[in-house]
PLY file of the C-alpha trace (Angstrom):
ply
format ascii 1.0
element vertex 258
property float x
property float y
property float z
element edge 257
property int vertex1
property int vertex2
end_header
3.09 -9.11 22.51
-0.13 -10.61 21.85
-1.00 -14.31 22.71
0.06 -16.18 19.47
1.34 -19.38 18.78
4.70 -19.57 17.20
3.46 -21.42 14.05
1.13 -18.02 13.61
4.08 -15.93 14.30
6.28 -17.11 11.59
3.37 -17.14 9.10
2.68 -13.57 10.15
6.62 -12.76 9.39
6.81 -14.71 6.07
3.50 -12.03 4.92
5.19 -9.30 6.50
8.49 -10.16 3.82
6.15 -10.98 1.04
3.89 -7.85 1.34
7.16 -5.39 1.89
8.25 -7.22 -1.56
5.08 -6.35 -3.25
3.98 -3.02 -1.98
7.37 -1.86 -3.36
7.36 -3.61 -6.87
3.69 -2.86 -7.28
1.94 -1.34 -4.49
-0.56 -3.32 -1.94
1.18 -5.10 0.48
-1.61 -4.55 2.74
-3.75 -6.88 0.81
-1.30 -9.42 1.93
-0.03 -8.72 5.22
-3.84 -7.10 6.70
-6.07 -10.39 5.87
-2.91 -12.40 7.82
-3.12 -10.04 10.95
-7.20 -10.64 10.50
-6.43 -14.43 10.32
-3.71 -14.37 13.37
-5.33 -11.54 15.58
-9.43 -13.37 15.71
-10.11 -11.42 19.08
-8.24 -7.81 18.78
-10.22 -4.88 17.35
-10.58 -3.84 13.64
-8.80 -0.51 14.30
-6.13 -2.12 16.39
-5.43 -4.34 13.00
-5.23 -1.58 11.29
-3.34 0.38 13.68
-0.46 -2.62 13.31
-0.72 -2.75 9.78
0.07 0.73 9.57
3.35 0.86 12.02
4.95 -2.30 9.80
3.69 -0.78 6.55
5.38 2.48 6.97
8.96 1.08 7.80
9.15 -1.05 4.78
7.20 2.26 2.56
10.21 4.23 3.88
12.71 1.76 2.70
11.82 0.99 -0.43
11.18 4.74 -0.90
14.95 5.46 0.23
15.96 2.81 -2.35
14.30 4.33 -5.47
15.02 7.71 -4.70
18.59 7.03 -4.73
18.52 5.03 -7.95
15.44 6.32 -10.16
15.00 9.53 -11.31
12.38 10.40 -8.66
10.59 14.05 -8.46
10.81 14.48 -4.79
9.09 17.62 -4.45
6.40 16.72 -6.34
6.12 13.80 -4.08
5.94 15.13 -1.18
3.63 17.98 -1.95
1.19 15.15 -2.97
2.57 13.40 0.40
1.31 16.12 2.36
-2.64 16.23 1.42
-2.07 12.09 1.67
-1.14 12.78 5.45
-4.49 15.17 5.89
-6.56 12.82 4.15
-4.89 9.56 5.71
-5.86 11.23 9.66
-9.10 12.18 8.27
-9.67 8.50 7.13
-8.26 6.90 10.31
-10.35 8.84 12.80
-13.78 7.45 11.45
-11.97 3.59 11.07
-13.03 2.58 14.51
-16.35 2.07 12.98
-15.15 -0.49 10.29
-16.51 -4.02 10.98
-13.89 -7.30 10.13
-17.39 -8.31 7.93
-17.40 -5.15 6.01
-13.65 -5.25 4.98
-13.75 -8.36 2.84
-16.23 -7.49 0.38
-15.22 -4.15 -0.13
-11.37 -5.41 -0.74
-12.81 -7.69 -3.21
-14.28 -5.42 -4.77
-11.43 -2.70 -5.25
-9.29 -5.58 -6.33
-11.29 -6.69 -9.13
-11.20 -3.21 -10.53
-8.10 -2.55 -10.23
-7.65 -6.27 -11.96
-9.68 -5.30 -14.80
-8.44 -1.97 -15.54
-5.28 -2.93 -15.44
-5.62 -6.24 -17.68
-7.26 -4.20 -20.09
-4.79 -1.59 -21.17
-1.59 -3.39 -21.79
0.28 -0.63 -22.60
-1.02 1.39 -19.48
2.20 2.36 -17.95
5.05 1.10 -20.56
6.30 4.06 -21.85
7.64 7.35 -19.87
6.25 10.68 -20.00
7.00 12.62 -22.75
7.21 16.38 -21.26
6.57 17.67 -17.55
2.84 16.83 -16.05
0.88 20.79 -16.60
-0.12 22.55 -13.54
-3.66 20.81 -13.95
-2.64 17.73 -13.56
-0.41 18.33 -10.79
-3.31 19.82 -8.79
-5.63 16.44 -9.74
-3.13 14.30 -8.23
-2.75 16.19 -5.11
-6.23 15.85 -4.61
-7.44 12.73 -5.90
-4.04 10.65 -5.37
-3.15 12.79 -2.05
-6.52 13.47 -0.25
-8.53 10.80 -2.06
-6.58 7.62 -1.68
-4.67 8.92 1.27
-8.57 8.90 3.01
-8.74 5.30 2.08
-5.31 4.44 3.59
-6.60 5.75 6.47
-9.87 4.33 6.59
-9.13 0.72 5.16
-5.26 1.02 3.99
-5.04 -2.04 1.33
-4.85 -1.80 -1.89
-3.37 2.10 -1.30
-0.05 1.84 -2.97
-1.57 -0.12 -6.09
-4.34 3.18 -6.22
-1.45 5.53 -6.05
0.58 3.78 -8.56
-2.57 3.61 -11.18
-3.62 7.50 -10.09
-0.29 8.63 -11.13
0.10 6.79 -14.08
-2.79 7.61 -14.95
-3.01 11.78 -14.39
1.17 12.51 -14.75
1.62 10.00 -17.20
4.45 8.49 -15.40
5.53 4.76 -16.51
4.97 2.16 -14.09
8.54 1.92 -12.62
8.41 6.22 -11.80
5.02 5.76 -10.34
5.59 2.97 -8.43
8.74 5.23 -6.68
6.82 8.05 -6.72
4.22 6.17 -5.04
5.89 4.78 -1.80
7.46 8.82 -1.00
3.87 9.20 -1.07
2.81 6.12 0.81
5.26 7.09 3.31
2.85 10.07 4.30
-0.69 8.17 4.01
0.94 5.85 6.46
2.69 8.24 9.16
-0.45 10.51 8.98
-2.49 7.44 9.78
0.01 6.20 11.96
-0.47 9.03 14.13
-4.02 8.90 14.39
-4.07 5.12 15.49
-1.45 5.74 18.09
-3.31 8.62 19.79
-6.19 6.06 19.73
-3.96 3.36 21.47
-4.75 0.67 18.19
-1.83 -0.15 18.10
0.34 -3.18 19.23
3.85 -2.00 18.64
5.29 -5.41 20.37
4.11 -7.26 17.47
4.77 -4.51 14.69
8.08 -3.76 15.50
9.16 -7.28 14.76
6.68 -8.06 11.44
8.39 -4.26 10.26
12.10 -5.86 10.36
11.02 -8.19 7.59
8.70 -5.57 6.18
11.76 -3.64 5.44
13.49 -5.97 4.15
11.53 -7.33 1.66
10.65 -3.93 0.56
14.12 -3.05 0.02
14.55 -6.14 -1.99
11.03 -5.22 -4.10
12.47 -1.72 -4.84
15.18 -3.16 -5.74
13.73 -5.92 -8.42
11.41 -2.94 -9.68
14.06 -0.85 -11.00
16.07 -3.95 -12.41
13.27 -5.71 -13.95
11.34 -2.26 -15.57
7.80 -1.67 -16.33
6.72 -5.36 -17.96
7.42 -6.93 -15.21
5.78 -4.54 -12.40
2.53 -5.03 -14.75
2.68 -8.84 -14.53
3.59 -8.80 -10.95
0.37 -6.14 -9.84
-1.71 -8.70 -12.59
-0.51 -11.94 -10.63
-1.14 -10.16 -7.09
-4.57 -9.08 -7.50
-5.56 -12.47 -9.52
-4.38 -14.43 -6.38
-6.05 -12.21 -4.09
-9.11 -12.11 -5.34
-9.36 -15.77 -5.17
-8.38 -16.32 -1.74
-10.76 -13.63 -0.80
-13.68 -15.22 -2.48
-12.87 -18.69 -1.09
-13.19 -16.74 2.68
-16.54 -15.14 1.81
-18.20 -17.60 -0.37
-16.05 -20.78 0.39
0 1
1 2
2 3
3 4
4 5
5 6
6 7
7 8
8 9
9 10
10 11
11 12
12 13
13 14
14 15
15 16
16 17
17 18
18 19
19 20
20 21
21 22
22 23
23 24
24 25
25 26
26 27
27 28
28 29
29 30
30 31
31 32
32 33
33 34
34 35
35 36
36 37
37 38
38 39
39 40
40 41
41 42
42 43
43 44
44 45
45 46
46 47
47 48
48 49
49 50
50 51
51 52
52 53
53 54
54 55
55 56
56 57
57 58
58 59
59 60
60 61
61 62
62 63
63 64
64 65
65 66
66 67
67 68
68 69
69 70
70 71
71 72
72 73
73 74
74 75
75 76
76 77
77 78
78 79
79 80
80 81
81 82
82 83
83 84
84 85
85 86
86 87
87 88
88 89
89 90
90 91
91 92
92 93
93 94
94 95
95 96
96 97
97 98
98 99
99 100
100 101
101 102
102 103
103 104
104 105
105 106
106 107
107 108
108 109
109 110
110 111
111 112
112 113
113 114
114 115
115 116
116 117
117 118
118 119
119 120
120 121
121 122
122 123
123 124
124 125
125 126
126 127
127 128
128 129
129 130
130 131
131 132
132 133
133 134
134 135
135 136
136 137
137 138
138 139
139 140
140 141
141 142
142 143
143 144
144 145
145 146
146 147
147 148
148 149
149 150
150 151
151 152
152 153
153 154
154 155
155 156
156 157
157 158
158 159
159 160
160 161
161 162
162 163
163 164
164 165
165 166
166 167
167 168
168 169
169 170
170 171
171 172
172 173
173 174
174 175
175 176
176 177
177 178
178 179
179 180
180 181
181 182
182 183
183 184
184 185
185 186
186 187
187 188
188 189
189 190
190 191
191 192
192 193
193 194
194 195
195 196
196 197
197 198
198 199
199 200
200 201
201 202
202 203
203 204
204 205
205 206
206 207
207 208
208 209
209 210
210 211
211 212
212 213
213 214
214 215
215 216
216 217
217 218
218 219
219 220
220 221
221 222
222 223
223 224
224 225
225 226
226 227
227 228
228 229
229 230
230 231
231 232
232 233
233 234
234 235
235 236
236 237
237 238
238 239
239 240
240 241
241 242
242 243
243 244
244 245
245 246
246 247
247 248
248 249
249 250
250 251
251 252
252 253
253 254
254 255
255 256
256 257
């Protein structure tokens, strides 16, 4: 276990809850739980952040995953077959992550957060109603490359932000409503994390002491969020991803420009 204070350790478990809770409502946890490890880890490596941000991320990803599968009408294969170019692209992005400075990260969350803020903000009814037939063959192939290769590169290389991406992509290209996508999104999420996962851990970046008890409430506060999601429907997932990325942003920009 790394040397941190107990005060530290507690916040770190309260963000671990609170990002399991929103990276299965709405996607993004990360965005949460990865400035707190930057904040409570000063002196370890970028990639070994990372690294531990990945091993809690995927245990509370699984649960919430386990949770809407068995009470949404999930396509699993689908899933999965996007799951599996995530888990090429997510190894592809973690091997060239060791070159990712603490200074660089900031900004460029910022940035992805404030569009994803505005495109979201500006199409209300983005996400509010189901599809109405089966995505074509097209549009299957767009999401296993842009939502399974593409975003499962930037899990890999930066990771926040990733379920939030997936949940917009497949909105977006299979015309899913925001409830769907957001279950659809953690099967997938599941595989942008173990394929990263794997990557980290071959690299040693990764302090499993530490993960193993941030991913107890990581799970549980995922299996809560998937939970809430499927109870609360659509509305509510938009206001929660709005609220999320508003509050983010902020506390980002107070870092860098405060």
């Amino acid at each position: 276990m790394p040397d941190i204070s107990t005060t530290m350790l507690i916040v770190l478990c309260i963000a671990a809850a609170a990002a399991g809770w929103i990276d299965a409502v709405v996607g993004g946890g990360g965005l949460l739980l990865l400035p707190a490890l930057l904040l409570g880890l000063p002196h370890a490596h970028p990639a070994a952040v990372l690294g531990t941000n990945k091993a809690v991320a995927i245990v509370g990803t699984t649960g919430a995953a386990v949770t809407y599968v068995r009470k949404a009408p999930v396509d699993v294969k689908l899933a999965v077959r996007i799951g599996l170019a995530a888990v090429a692209g997510s190894m592809g992005g973690a091997l060239l992550a060791d070159g990712i400075s603490k200074d660089a990260m900031r900004p460029l969350i910022m940035a992805v957060l404030l569009l994803v803020g505005g495109f979201v903000a500006f199409k209300p009814a983005f996400g509010t109603a189901p599809a109405a037939a089966p995505a074509s063959r097209q549009r299957v192939l767009l999401a296993i490359g842009l939502a399974g290769l593409g975003i499962g590169f930037y899990d890999g290389l930066i990771g926040p932000g990733t379920g939030t991406f997936l949940v917009l992509a497949l909105t977006a290209l299979l015309h899913l409503d925001l409830v769907n996508a957001s279950a659809t999104a953690k099967i997938v999420n599941v595989c942008t994390n173990a394929g990263a996962l794997a990557m980290f851990a071959y690299q040693g970046r990764v302090l499993w002491q530490l993960a193993a008890l941030l991913a107890a409430f990581n799970l549980a506060g995922g299996m809560i969020g998937a939970r809430t999601a499927l109870k609360k429907g659509s509305g509510f997932v938009r206001g929660v991803l709005l609220t999320v990325v508003g509050a983010l942003v902020l506390k980002l920009g107070f870092e860098q420009f405060g």
